[in-house]
N, C-alpha and C positions, 0 to 999 in steps of 0.2 A: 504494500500500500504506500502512493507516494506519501512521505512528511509535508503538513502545512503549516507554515507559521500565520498567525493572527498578527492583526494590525498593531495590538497591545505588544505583543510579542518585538515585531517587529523594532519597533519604538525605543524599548528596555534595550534591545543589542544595539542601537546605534547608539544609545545614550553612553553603553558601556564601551563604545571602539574607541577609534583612536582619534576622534574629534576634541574629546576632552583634554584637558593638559593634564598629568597623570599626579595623584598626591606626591609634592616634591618636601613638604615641611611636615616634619611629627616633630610632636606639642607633647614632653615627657616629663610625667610625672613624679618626682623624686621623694622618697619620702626619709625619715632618719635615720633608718637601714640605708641609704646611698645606693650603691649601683646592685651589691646582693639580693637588697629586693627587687629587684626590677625583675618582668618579665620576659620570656623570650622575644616577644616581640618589638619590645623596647628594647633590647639588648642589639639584638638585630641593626635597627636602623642607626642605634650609634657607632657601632662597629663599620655600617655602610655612609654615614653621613661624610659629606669633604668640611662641613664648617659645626662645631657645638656651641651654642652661642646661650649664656645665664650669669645667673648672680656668681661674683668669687667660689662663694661656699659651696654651691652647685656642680661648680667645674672641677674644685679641689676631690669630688667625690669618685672621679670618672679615675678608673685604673691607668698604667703606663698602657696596655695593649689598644686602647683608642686612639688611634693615630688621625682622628682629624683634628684642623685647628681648633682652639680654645678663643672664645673671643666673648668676654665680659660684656656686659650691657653696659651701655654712654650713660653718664651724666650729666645734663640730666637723662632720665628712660627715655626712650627713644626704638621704636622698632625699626626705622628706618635699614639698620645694617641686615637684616633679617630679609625683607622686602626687596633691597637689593640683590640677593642672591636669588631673587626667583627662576625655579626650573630645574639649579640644582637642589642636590642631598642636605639636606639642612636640619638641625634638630638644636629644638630649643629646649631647656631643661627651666621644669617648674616648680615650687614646691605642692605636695598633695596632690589634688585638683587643681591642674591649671584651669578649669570653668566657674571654679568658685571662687569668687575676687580672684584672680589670677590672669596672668598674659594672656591666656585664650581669648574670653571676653574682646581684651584689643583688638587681638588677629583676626577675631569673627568680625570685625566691625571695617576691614580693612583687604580679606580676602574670599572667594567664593570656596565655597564649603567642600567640592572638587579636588581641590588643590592639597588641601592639608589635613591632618588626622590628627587626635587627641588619643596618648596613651596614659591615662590615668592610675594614679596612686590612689590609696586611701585620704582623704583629706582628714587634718587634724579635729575639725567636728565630731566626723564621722565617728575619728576614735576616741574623741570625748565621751561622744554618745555612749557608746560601748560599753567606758571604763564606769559611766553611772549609771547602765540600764536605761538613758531617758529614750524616748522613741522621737529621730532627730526632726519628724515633721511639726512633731509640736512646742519646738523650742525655736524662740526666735533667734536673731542673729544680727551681732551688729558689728561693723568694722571700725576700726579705729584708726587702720593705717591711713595716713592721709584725712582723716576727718576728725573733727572735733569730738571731744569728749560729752559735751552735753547732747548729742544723737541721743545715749543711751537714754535719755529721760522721757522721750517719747514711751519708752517703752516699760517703764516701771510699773507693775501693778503689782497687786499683793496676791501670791500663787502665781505668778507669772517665774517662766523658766528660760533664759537666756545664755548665750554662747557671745563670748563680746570677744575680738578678733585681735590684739595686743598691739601696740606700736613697738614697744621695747620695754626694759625690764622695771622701767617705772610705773607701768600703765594699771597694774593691779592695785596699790598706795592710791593713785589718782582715782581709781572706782571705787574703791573702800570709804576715801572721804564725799565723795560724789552720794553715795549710798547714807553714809552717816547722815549728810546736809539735809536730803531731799527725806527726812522718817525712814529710809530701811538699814536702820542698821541692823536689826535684828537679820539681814542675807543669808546665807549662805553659800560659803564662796567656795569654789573648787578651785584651785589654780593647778595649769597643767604645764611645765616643761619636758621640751623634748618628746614630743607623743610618737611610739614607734620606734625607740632607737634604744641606743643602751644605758643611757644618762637621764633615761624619763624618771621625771618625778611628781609629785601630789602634795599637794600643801591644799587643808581641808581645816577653815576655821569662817567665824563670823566677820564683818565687815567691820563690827566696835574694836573687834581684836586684833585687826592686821599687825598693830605698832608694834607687836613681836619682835625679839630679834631673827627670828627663822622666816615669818614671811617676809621681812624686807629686801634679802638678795634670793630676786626672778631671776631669770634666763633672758635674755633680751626674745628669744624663741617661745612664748607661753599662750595658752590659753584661757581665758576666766569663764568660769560655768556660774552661774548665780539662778540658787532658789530665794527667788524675793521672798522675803515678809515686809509689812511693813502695818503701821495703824493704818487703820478705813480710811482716817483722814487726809490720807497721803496717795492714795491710789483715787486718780483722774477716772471718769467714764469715759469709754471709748466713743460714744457717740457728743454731737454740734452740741451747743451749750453750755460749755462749762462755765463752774460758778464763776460769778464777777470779781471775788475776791481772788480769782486766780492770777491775776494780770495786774501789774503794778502799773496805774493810773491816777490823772486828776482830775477824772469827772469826764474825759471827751475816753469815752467809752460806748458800743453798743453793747444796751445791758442784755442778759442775757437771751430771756424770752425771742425778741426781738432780731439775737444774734441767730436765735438756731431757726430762726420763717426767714431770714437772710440768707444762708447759707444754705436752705432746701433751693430756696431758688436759686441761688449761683448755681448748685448741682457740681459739684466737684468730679472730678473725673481723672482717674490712673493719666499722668505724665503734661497735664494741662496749666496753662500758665494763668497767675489772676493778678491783675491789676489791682491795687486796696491804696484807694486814691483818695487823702486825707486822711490818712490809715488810724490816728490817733496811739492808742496803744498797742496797733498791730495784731489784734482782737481776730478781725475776722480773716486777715491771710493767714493768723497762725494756726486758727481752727480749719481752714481749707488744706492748707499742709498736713494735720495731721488724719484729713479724710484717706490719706495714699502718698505710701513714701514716694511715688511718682510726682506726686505733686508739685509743683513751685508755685511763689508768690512775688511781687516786687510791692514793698508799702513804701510808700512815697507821704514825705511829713516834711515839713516847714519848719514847725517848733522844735529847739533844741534838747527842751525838755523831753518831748514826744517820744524824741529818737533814742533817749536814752532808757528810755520806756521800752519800746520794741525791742532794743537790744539785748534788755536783761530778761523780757518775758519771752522772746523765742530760744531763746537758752533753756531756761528755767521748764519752758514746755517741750523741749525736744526737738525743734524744729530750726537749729540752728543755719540752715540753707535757703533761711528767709532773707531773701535782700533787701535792707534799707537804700531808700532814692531819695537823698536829702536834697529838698528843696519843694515848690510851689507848682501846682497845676495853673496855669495848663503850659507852663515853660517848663516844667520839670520832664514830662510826658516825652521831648524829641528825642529821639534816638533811640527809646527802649526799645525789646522786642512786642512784637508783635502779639498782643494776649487773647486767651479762649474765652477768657471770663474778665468783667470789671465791674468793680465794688466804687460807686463813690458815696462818702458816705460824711463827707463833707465841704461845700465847696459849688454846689449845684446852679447857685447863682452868681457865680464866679465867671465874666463872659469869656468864654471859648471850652469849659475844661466839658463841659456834656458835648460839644463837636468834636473837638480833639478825640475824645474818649473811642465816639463813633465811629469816625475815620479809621482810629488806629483798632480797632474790634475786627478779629476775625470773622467769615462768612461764618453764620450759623452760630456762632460764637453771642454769650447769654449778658448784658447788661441790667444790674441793678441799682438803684441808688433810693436811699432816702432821705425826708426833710424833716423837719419839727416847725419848721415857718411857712405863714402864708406865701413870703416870697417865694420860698422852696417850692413850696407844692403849687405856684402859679407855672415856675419856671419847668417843674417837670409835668404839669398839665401840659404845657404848651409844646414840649417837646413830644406826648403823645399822641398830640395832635397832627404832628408832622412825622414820626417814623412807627409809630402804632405802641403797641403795646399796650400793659394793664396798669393798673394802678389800685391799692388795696389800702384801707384804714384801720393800722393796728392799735385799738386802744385797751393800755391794759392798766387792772385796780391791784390794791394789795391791803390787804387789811391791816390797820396800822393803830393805836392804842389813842384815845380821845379821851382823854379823864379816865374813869376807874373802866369805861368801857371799851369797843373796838369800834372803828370803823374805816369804810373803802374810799383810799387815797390814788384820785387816780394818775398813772404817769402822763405825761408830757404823749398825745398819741401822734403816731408817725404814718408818715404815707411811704410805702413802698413799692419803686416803681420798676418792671420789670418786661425786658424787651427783647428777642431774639435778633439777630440781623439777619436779613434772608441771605438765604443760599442761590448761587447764581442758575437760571436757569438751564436745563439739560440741552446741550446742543440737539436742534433736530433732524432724525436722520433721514428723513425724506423717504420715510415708509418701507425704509428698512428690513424693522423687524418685520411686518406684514408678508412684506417679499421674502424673509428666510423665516418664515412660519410656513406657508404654501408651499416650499421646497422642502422641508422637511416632508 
């Protein structure tokens, strides 16, 4: 019987011939065992690589019988020497998981998935995991290399179990008093040096207790596992609203109610940018921030005071990758990027900053802004007049103490106004689909 190959078929062999440029770069994983642990097939491509290109520590690992060159990473990092050898034998050496914070990540962002392979270690989570039975999907993870230490505060809750990623051998001292400051001292800290080699070790005490003489000399190599405790009072809800008293302010605050019917409507979204224009104390980009570590914000403030506000409350809540925009709408606004969402939330009849705002709003991209004044709420009637959208009257009471009894005080009510920008029409295809509908 003759053989037929299928269309499918067909397709998969051409995909695999010799059109493609063939994987010239493996991505290897090293871990504290050094080259012993490696697998055959990592073994393999180092043996056949012409260039091995990593950290000192990395290369120092590789035996005399690898005879290709050695060539350290630049300073600054730089993949560039990597990238220049495309086509030949090339192997980069990683620690653990090069995908997990590691070179990969870069490489993926820089070469077609074709070309190059990933031969993976255990990563030191992994073997944290491990060494404490935790189950790694439900422990969070926060890096440190390269990023500020207040990240971690994002993530503090009480039964919350975290893997915090080390700069160097000071970085456990710095989260012990981080933990003291913010109510957990009560943690529990795992520290881990050397995970996977023959120098590993465990230092297992609370966060009050660090000032030991034993935990203070880390390994510049370590890991911190922390079981949070901490009082109720101390663990944020994950969800919009947090209380007012979270945020160090003088009054130009959205209080909270308010903040969290603000923030439904911004609608946050994994990796989207939001303008917080008049930001006051940085209230509502830093609650947008922490809807999705994707998130960004730029809060833009005038007042010196203000900024000094935003500075210590996006710390304080986690969200240190808040950028402050010192200065005045609507001269402050040129040059930023281009954002998915904007918050004004001060400044409405400020002439230019509601056009500016517009202009610079992505298609489809969500504009809210509220007033307290009639001039406000003229200026953003008028503005719905001319680009559409809603407008909503939040008035809220709170029962407050009148002589020996209670009664309802009510706040200051606000208009909130909120507008989508359309999205540009669909080119039309001149009946297109109609015609490959009938051919079907």
């Amino acid at each position: 019987m003759e053989a037929r190959t299928s269309e499918g078929e067909a397709a998969l062999i051409k995909l695999k011939g010799n059109d493609a440029m063939p994987a010239w770069l493996t991505v290897v994983g090293v871990g504290e065992d050094g080259f012993a642990g490696l697998g055959r097939a990592a073994r393999r491509a180092l043996l056949e690589a012409d260039v091995v290109v990593g950290g000192e520590r990395h290369l120092a690992m590789l035996p005399a019988r690898i005879g290709a060159q050695r060539e350290p990473w630049p300073s600054p990092f730089d993949i560039a020497p990597v990238l220049a050898r495309r086509g030949k034998p090339v192997c980069v050496l990683a620690s653990g998981d090069p995908m997990l914070y590691g070179v990969g990540a870069t490489l993926a962002r820089a070469l077609p998935a074709d070309e190059w392979r990933v031969l993976p270690a255990p990563s030191s989570l992994s073997l944290a995991a491990a060494r404490l039975g935790w189950a790694l999907q439900e422990v969070a993870v926060v890096s440190l290399v390269g990023r500020p230490l207040a990240a971690l505060n994002a993530h503090l809750h009480d039964g919350a179990r975290i893997f915090v990623l080390s700069r160097d051998g000071g970085s456990p001292a710095a989260i012990a008093a981080l933990l003291c400051e913010r109510g957990f001292g009560a943690t529990r800290m795992h520290v881990f040096e050397h995970l996977g080699g023959d120098r590993e070790r465990r230092i297992d005490t609370l966060a009050t207790a660090w000032q030991t003489d034993e935990a203070k000399d880390v390994a510049a190599l370590n890991v911190v596992a922390l079981a949070c405790e901490a009082m109720r009072a101390h663990s944020l809800p994950l969800t919009c609203g947090l209380p007012d008293d979270a945020f160090l302010n003088d009054g130009q605050l959205t209080r909270r109610d308010v903040r969290a019917i603000t923030l439904a409507r911004l609608a946050p979204r994994p990796g989207e940018l939001l303008w917080d224009v008049g930001a006051g104390s940085g209230s509502i980009g830093i609650e947008w921030m922490r809807a999705h570590p994707a998130c960004r914000a730029l809060a833009i403030e005038a007042d010196a005071g203000r900024q000094r506000f935003i500075e210590h409350n996006r710390d304080a809540l986690g969200v240190p990758g808040l950028v402050l925009v010192a200065g005045r709408a609507p001269d402050a606004l040129a040059g930023l990027p281009a954002p998915d969402a904007v918050f004004i939330g001060g400044g409405v009849t400020v002439p230019g900053v509601l056009e500016a705002c517009w202009s610079n709003l992505r298609e489809g991209g969500r504009l809210v802004a509220n007033a307290v004044t009639l001039q406000g709420d003229a200026a953003l009637v008028a503005w719905r007049d001319r680009c559409g959208g809603t407008l909503t009257r939040i008035a809220l009471n709170e029962a407050l103490p009148l002589g020996s009894f209670d009664t309802w005080r009510p706040a200051l009510p606000v208009t909130l106004y909120e507008v989508t920008k359309p999205l540009p029409p669909l080119p039309h295809d001149g009946g297109a689909t109609a015609r490959n509908g009938e051919q079907r």
